[in-house]
mmCIF file of the N, C-alpha and C atoms, coordinates in Angstrom:
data_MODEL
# 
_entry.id   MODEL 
# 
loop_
_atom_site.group_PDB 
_atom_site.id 
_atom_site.type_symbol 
_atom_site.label_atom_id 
_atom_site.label_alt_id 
_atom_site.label_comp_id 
_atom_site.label_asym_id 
_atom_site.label_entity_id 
_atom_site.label_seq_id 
_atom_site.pdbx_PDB_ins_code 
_atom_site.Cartn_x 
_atom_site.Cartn_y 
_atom_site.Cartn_z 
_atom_site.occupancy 
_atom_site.B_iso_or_equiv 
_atom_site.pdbx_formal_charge 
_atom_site.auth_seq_id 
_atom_site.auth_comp_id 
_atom_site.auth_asym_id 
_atom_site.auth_atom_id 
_atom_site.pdbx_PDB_model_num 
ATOM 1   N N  . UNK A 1 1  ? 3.461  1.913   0.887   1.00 0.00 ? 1  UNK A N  1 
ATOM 2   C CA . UNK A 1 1  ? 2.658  2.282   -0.258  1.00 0.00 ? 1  UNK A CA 1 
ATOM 3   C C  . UNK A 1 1  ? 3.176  1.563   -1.509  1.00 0.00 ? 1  UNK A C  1 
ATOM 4   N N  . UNK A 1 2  ? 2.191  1.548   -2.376  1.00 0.00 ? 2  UNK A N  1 
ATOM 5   C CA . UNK A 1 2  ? 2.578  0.227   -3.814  1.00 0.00 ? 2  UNK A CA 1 
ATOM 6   C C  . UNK A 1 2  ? 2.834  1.487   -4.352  1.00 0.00 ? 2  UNK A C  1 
ATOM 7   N N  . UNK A 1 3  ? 4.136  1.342   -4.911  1.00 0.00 ? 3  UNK A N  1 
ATOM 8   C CA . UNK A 1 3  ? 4.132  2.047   -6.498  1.00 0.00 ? 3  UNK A CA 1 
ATOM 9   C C  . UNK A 1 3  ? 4.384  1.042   -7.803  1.00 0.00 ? 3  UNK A C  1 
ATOM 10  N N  . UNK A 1 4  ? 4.752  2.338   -8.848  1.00 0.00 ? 4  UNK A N  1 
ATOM 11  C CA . UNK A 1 4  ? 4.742  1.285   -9.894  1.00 0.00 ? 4  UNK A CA 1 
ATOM 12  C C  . UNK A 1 4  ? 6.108  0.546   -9.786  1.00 0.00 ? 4  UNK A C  1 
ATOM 13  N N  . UNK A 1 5  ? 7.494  1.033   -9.348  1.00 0.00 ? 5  UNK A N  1 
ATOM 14  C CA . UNK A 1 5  ? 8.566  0.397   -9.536  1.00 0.00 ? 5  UNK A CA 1 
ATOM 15  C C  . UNK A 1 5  ? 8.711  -1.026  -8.411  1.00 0.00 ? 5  UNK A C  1 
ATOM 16  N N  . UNK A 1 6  ? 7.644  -0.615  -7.751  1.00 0.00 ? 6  UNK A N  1 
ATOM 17  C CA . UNK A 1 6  ? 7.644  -2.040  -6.924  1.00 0.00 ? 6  UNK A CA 1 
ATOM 18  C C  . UNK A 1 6  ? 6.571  -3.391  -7.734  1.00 0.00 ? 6  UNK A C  1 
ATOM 19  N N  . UNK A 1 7  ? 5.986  -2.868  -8.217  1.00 0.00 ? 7  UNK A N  1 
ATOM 20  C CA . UNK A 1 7  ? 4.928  -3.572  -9.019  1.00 0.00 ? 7  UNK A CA 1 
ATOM 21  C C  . UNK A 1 7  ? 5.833  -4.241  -10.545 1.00 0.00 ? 7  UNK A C  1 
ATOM 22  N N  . UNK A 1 8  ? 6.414  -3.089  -11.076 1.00 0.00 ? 8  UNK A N  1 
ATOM 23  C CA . UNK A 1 8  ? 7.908  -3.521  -11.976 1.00 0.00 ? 8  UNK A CA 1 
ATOM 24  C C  . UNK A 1 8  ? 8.820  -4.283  -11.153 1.00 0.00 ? 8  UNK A C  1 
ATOM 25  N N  . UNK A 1 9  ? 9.181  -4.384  -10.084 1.00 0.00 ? 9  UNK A N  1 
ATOM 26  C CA . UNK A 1 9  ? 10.239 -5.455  -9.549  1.00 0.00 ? 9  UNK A CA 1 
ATOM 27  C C  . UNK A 1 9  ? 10.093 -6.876  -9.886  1.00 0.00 ? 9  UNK A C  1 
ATOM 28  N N  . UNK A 1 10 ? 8.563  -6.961  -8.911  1.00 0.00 ? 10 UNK A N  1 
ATOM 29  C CA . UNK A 1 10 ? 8.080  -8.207  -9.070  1.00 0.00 ? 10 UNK A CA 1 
ATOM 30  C C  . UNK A 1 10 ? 7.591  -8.518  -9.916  1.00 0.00 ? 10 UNK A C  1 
ATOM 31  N N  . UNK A 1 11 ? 6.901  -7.892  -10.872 1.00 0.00 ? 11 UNK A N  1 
ATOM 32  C CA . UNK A 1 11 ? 6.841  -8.886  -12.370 1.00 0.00 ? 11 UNK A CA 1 
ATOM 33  C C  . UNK A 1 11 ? 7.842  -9.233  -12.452 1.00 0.00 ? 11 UNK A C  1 
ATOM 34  N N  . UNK A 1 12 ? 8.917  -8.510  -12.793 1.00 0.00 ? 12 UNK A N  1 
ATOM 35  C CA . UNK A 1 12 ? 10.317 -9.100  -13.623 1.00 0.00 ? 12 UNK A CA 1 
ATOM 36  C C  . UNK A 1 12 ? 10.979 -10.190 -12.677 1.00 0.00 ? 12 UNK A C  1 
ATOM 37  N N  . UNK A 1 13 ? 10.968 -10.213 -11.443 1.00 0.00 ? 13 UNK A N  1 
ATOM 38  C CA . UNK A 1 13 ? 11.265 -11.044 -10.883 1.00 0.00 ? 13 UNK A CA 1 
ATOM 39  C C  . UNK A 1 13 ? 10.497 -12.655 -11.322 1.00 0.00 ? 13 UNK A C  1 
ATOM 40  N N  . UNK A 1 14 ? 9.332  -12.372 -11.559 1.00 0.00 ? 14 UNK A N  1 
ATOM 41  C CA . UNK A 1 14 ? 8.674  -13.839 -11.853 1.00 0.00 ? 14 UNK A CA 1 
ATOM 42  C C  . UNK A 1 14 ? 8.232  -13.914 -13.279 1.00 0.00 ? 14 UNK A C  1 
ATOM 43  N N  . UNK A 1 15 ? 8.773  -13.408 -13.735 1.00 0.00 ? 15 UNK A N  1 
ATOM 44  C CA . UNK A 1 15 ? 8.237  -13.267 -15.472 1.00 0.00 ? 15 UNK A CA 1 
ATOM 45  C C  . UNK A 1 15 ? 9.189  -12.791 -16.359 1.00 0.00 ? 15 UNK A C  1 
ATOM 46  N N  . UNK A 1 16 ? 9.687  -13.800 -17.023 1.00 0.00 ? 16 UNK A N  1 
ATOM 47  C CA . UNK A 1 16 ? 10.968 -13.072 -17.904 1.00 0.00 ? 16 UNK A CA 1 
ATOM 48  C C  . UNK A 1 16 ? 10.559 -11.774 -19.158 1.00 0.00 ? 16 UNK A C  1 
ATOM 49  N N  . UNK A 1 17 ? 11.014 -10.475 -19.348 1.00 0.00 ? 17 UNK A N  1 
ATOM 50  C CA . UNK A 1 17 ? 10.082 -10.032 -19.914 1.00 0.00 ? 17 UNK A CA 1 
ATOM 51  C C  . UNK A 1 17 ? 11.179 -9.320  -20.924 1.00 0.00 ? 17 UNK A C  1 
ATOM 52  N N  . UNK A 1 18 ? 11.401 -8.702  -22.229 1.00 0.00 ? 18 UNK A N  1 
ATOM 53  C CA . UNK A 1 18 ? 11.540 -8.170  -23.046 1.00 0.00 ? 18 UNK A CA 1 
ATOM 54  C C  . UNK A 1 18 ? 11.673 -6.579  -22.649 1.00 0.00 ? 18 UNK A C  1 
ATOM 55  N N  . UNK A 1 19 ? 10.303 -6.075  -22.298 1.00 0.00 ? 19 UNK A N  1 
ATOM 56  C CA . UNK A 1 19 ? 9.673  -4.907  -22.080 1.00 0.00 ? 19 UNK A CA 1 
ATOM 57  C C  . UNK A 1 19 ? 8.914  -4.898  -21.216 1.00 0.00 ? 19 UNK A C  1 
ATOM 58  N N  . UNK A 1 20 ? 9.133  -4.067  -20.122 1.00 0.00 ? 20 UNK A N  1 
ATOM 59  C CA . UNK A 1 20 ? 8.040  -3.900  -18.598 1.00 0.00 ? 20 UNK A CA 1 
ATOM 60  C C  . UNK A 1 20 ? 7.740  -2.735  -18.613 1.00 0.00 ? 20 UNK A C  1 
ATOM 61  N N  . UNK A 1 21 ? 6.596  -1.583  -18.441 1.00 0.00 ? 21 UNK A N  1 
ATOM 62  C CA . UNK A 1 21 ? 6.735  -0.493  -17.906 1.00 0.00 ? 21 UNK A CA 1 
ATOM 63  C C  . UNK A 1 21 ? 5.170  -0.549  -17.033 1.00 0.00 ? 21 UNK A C  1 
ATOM 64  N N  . UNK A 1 22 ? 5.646  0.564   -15.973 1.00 0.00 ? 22 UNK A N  1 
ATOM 65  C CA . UNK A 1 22 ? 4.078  -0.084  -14.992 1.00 0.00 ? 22 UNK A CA 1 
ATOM 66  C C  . UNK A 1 22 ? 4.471  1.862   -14.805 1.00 0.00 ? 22 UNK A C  1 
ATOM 67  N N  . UNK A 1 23 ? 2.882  2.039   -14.846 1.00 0.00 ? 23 UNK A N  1 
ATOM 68  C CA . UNK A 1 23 ? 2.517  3.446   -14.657 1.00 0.00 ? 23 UNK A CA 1 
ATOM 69  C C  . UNK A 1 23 ? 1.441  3.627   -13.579 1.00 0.00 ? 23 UNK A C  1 
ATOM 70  N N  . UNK A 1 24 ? 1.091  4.773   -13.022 1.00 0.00 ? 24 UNK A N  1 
ATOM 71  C CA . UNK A 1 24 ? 0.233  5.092   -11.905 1.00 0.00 ? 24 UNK A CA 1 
ATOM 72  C C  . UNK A 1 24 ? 0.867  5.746   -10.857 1.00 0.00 ? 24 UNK A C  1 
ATOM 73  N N  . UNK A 1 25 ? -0.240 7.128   -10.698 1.00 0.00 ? 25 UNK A N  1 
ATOM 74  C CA . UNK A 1 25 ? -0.081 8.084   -9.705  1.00 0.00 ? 25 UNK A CA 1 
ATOM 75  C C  . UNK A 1 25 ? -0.562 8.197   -8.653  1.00 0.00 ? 25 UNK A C  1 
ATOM 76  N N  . UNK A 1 26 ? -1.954 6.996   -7.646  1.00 0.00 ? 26 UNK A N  1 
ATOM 77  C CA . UNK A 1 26 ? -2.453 7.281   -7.068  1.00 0.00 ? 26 UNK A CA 1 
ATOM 78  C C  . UNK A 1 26 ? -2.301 6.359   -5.510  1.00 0.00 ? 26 UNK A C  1 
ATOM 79  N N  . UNK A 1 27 ? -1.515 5.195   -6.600  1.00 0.00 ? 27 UNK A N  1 
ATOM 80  C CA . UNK A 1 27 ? -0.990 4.296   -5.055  1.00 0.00 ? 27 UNK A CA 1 
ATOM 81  C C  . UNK A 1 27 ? -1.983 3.285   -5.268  1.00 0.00 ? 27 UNK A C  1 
ATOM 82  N N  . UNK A 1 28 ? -3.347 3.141   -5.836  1.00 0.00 ? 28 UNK A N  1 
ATOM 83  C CA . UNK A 1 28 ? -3.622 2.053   -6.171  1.00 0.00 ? 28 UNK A CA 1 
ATOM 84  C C  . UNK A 1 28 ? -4.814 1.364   -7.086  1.00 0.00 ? 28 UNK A C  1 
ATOM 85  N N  . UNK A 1 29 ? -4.422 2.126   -8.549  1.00 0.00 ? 29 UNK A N  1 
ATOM 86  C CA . UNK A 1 29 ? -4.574 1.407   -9.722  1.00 0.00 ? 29 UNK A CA 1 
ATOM 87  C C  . UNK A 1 29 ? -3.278 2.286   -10.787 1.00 0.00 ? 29 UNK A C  1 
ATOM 88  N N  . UNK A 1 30 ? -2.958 1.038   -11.704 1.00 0.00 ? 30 UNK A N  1 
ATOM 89  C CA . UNK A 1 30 ? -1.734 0.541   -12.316 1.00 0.00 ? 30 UNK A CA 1 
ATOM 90  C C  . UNK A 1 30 ? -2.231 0.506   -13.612 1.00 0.00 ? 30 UNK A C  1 
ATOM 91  N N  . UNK A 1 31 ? -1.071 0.466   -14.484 1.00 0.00 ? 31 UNK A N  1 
ATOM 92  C CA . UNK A 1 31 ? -1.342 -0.242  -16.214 1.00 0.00 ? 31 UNK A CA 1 
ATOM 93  C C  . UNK A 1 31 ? -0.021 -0.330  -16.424 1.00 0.00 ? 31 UNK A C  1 
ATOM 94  N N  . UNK A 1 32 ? 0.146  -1.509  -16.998 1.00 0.00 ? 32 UNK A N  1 
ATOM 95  C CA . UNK A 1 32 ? 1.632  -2.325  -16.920 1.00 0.00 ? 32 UNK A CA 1 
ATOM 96  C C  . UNK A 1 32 ? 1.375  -2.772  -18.473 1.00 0.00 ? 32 UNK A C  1 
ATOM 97  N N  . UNK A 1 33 ? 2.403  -2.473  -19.238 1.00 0.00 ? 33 UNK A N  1 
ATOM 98  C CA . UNK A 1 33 ? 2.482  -2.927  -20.337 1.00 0.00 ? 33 UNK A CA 1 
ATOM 99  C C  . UNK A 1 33 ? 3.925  -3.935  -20.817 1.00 0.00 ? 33 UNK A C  1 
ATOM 100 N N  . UNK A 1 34 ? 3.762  -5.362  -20.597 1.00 0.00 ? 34 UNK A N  1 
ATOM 101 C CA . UNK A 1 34 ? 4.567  -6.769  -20.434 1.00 0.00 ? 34 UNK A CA 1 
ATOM 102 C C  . UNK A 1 34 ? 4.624  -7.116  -21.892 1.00 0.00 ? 34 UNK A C  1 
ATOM 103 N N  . UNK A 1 35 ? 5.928  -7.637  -21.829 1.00 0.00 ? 35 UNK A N  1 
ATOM 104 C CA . UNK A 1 35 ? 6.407  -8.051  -23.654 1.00 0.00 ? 35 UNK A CA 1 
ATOM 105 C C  . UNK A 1 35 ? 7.296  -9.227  -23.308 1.00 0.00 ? 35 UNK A C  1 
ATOM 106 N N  . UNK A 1 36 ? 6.470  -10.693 -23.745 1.00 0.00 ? 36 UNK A N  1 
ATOM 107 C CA . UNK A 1 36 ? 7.860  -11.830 -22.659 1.00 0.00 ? 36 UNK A CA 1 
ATOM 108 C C  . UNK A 1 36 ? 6.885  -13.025 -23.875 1.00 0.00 ? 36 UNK A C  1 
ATOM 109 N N  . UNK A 1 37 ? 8.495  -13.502 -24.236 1.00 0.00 ? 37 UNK A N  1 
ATOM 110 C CA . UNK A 1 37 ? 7.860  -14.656 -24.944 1.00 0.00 ? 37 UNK A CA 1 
ATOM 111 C C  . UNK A 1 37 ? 7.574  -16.044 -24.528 1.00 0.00 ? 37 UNK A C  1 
ATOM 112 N N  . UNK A 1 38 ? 6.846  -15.819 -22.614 1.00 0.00 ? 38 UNK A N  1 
ATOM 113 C CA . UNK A 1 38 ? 6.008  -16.597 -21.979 1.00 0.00 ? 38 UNK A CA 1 
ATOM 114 C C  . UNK A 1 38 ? 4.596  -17.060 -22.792 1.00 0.00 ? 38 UNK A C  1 
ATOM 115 N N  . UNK A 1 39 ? 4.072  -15.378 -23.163 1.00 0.00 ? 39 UNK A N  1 
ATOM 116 C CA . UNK A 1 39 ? 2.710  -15.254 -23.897 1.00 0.00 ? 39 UNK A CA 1 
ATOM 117 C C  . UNK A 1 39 ? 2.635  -16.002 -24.839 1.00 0.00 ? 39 UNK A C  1 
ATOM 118 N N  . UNK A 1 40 ? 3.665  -16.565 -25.332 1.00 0.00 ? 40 UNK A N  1 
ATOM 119 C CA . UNK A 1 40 ? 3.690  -17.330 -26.835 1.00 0.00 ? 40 UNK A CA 1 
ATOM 120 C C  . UNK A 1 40 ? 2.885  -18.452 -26.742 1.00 0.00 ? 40 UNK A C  1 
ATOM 121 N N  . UNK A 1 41 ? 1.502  -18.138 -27.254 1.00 0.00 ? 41 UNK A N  1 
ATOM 122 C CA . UNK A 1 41 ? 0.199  -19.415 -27.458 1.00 0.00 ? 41 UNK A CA 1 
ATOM 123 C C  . UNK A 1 41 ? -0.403 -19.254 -26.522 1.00 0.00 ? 41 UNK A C  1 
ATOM 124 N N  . UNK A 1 42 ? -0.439 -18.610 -25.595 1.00 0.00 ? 42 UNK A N  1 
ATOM 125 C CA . UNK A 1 42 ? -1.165 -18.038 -24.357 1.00 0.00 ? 42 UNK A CA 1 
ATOM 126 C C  . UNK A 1 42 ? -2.427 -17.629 -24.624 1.00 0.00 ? 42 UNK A C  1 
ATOM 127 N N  . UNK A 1 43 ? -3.437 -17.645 -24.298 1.00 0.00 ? 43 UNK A N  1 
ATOM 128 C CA . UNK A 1 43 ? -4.674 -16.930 -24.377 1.00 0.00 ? 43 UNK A CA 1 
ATOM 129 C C  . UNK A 1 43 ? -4.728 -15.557 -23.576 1.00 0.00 ? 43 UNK A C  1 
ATOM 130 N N  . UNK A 1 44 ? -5.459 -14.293 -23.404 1.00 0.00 ? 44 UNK A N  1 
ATOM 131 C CA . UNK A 1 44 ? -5.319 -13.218 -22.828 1.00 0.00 ? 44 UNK A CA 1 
ATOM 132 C C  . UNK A 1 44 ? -5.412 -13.703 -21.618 1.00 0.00 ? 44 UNK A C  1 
ATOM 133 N N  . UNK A 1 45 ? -6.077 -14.453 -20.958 1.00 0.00 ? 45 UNK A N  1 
ATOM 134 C CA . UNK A 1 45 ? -6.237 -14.775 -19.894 1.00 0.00 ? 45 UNK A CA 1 
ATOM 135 C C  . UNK A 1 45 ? -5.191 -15.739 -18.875 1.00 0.00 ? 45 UNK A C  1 
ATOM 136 N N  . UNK A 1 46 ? -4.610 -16.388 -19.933 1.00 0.00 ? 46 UNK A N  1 
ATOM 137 C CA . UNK A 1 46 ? -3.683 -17.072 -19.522 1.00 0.00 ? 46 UNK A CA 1 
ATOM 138 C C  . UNK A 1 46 ? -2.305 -15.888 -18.912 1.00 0.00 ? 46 UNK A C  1 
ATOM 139 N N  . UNK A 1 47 ? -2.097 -15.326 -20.306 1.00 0.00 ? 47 UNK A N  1 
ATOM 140 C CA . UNK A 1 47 ? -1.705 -14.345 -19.920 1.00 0.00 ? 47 UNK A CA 1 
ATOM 141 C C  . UNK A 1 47 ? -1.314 -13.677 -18.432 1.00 0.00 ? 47 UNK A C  1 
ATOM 142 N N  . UNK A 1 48 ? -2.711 -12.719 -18.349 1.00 0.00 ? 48 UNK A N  1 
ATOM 143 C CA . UNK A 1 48 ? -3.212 -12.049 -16.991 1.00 0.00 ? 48 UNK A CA 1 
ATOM 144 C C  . UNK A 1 48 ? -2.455 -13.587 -16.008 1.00 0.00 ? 48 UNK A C  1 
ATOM 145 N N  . UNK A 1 49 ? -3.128 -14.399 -16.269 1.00 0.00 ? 49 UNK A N  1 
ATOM 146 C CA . UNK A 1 49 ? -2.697 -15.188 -14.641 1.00 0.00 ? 49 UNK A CA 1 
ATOM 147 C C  . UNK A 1 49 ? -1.190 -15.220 -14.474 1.00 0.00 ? 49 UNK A C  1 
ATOM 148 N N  . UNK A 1 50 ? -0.268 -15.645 -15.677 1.00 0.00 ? 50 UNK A N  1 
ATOM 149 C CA . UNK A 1 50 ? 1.169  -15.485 -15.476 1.00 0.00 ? 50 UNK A CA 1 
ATOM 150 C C  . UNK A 1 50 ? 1.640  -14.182 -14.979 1.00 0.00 ? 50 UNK A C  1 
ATOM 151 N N  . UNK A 1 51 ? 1.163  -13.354 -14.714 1.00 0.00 ? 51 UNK A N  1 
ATOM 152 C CA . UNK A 1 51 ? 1.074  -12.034 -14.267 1.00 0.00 ? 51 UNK A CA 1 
ATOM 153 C C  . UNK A 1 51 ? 0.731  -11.759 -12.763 1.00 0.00 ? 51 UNK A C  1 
ATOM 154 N N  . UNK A 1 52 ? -0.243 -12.347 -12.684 1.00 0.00 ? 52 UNK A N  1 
ATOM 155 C CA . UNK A 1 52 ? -1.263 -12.321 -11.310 1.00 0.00 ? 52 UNK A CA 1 
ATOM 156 C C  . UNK A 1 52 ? 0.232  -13.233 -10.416 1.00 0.00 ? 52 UNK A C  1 
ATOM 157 N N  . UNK A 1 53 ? 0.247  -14.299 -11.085 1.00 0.00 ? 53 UNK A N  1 
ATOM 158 C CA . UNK A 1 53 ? 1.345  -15.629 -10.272 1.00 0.00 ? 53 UNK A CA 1 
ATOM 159 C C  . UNK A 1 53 ? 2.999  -14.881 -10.070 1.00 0.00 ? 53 UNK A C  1 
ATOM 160 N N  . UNK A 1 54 ? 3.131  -14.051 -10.868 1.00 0.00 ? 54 UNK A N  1 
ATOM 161 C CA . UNK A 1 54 ? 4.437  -13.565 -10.714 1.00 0.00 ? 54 UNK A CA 1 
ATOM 162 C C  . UNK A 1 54 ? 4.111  -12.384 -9.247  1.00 0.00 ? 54 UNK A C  1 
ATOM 163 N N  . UNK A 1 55 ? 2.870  -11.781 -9.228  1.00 0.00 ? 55 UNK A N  1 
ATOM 164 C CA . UNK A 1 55 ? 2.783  -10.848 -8.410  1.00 0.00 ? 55 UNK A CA 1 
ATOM 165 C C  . UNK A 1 55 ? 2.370  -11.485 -6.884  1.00 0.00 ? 55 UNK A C  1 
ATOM 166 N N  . UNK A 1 56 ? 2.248  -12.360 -7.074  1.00 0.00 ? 56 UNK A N  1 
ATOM 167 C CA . UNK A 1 56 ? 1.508  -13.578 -5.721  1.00 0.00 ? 56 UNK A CA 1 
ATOM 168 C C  . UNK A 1 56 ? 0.589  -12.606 -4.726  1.00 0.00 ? 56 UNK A C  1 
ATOM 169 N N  . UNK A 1 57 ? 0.942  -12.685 -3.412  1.00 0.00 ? 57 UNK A N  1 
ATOM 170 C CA . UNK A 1 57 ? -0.352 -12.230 -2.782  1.00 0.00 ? 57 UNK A CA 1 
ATOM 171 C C  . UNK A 1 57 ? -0.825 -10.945 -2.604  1.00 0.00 ? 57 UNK A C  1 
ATOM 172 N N  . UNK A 1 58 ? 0.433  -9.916  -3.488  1.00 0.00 ? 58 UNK A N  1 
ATOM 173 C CA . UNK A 1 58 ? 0.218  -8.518  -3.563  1.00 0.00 ? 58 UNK A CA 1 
ATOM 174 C C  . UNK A 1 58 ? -1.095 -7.927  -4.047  1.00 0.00 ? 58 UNK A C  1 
ATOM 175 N N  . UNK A 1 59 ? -1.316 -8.949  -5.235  1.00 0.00 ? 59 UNK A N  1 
ATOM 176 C CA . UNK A 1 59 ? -2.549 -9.105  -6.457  1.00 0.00 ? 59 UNK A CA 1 
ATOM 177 C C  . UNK A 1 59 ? -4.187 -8.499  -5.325  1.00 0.00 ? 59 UNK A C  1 
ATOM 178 N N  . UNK A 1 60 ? -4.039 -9.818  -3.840  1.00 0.00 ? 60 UNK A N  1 
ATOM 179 C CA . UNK A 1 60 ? -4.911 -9.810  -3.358  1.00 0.00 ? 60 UNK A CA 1 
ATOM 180 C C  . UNK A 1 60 ? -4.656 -8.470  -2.391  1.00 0.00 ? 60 UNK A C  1 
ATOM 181 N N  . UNK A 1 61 ? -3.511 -8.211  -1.903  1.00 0.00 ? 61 UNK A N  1 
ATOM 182 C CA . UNK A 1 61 ? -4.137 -7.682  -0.627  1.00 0.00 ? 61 UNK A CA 1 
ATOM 183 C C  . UNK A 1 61 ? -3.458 -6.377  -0.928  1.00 0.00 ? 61 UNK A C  1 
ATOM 184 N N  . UNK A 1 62 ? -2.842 -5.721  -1.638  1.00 0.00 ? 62 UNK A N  1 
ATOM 185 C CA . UNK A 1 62 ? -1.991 -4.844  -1.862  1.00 0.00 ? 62 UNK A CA 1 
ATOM 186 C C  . UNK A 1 62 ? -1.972 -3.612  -3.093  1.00 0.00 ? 62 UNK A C  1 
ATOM 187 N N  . UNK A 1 63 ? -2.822 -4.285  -4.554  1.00 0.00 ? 63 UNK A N  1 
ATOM 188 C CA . UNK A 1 63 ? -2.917 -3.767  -5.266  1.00 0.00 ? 63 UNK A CA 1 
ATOM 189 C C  . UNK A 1 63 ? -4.534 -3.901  -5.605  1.00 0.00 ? 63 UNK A C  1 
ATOM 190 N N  . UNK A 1 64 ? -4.505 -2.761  -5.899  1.00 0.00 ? 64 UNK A N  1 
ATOM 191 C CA . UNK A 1 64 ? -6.176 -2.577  -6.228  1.00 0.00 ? 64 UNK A CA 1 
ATOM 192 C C  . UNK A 1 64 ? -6.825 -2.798  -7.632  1.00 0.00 ? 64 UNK A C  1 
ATOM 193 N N  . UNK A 1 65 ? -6.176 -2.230  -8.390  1.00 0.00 ? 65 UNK A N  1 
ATOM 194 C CA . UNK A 1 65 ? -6.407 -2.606  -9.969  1.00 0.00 ? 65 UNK A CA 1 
ATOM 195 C C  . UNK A 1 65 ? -5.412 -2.534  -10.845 1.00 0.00 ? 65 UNK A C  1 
ATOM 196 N N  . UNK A 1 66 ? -4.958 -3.491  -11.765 1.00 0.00 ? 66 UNK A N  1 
ATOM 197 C CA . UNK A 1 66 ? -3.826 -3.703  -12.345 1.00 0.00 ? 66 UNK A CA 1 
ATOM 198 C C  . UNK A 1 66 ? -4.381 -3.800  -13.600 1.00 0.00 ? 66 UNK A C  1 
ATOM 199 N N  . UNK A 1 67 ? -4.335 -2.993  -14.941 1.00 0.00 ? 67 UNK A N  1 
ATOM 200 C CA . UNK A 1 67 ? -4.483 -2.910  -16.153 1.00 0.00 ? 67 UNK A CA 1 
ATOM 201 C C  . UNK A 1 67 ? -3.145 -3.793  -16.944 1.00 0.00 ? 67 UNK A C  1 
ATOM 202 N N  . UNK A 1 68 ? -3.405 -4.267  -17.595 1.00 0.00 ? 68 UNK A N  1 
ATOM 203 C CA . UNK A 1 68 ? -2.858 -5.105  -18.131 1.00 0.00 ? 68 UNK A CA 1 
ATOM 204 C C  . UNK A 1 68 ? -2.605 -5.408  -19.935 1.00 0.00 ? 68 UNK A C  1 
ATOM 205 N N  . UNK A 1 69 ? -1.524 -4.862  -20.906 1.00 0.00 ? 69 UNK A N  1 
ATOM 206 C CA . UNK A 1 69 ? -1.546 -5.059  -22.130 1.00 0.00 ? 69 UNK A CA 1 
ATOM 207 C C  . UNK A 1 69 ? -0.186 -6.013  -22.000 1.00 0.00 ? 69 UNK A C  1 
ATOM 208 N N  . UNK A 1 70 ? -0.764 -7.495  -22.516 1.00 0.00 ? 70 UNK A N  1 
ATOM 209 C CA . UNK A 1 70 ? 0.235  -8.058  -22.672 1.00 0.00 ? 70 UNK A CA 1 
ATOM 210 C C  . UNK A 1 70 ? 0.259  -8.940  -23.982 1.00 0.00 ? 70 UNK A C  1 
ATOM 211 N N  . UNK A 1 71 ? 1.844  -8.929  -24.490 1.00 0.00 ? 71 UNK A N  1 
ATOM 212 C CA . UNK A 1 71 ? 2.221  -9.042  -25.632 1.00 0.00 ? 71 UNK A CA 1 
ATOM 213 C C  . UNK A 1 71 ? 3.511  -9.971  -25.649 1.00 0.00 ? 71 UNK A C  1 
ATOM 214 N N  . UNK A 1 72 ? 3.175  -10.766 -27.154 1.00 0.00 ? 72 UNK A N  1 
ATOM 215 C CA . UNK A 1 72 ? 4.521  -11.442 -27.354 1.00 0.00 ? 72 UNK A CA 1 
ATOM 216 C C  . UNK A 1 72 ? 6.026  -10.529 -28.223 1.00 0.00 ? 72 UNK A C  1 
ATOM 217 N N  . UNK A 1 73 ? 6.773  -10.818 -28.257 1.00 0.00 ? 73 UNK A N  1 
ATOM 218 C CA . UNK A 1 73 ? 7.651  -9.861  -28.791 1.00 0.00 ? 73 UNK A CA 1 
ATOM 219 C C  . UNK A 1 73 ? 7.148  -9.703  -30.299 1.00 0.00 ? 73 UNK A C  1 
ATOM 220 N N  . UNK A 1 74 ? 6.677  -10.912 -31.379 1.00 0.00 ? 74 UNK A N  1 
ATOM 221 C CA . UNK A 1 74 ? 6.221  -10.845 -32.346 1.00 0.00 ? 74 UNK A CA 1 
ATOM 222 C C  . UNK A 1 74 ? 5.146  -9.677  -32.711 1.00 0.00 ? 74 UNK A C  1 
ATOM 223 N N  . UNK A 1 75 ? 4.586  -9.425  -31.298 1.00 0.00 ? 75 UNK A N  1 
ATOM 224 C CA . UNK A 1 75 ? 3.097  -8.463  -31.750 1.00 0.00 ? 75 UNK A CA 1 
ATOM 225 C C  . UNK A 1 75 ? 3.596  -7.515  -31.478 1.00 0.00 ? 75 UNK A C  1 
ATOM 226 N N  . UNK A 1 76 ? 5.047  -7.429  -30.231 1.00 0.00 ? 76 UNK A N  1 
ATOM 227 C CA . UNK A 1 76 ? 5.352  -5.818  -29.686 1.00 0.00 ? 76 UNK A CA 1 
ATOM 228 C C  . UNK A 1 76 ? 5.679  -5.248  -31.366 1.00 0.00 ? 76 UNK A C  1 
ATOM 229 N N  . UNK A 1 77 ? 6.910  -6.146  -31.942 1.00 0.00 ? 77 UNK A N  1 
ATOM 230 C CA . UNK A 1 77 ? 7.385  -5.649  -32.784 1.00 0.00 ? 77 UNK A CA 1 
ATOM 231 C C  . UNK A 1 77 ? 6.042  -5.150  -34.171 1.00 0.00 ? 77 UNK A C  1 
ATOM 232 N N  . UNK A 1 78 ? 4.753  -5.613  -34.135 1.00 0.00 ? 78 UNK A N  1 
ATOM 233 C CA . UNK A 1 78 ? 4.056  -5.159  -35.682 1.00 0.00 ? 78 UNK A CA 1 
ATOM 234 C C  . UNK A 1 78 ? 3.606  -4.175  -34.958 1.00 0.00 ? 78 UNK A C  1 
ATOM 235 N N  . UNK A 1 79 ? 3.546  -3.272  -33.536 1.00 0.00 ? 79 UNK A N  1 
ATOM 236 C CA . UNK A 1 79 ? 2.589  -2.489  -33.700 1.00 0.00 ? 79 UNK A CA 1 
ATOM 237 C C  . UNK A 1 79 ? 3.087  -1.108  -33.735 1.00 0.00 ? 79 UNK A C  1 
# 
């Protein structure tokens, strides 16, 4: 079964990050809130894929929906 601390492994494993926290009670949809100054000039989308690529084929066959707020440390810190 996916939880969130397995879903937190592997981001951090492929994504250097500041701030990770991945939430969800049902086994399979997520909301992960990522703080890595990868994002820096990134578009949201770009984003999401550095995300998707850190999670590799889990994305497809393993996780069902992955919510996603991602941020550079500049924006973690104004909000």
């Amino acid at each position: 079964m996916v939880t969130p601390e397995s879903i937190r492994i592997n981001i951090a494993q492929g994504l250097p990050a500041s701030h990770l926290s991945v939430t969800g009670d049902d086994g399979t949809h997520f909301e992960a809130v990522i703080v890595s100054e990868a994002f820096s000039g990134k578009s949201r989308v770009q984003r999401h894929q550095l995300v998707y690529k850190a999670l590799g084929d889990r994305m497809r066959a393993e996780i069902h929906a992955l919510s996603m707020k991602t941020y550079t440390p500049q924006e973690w810190q104004s909000l």
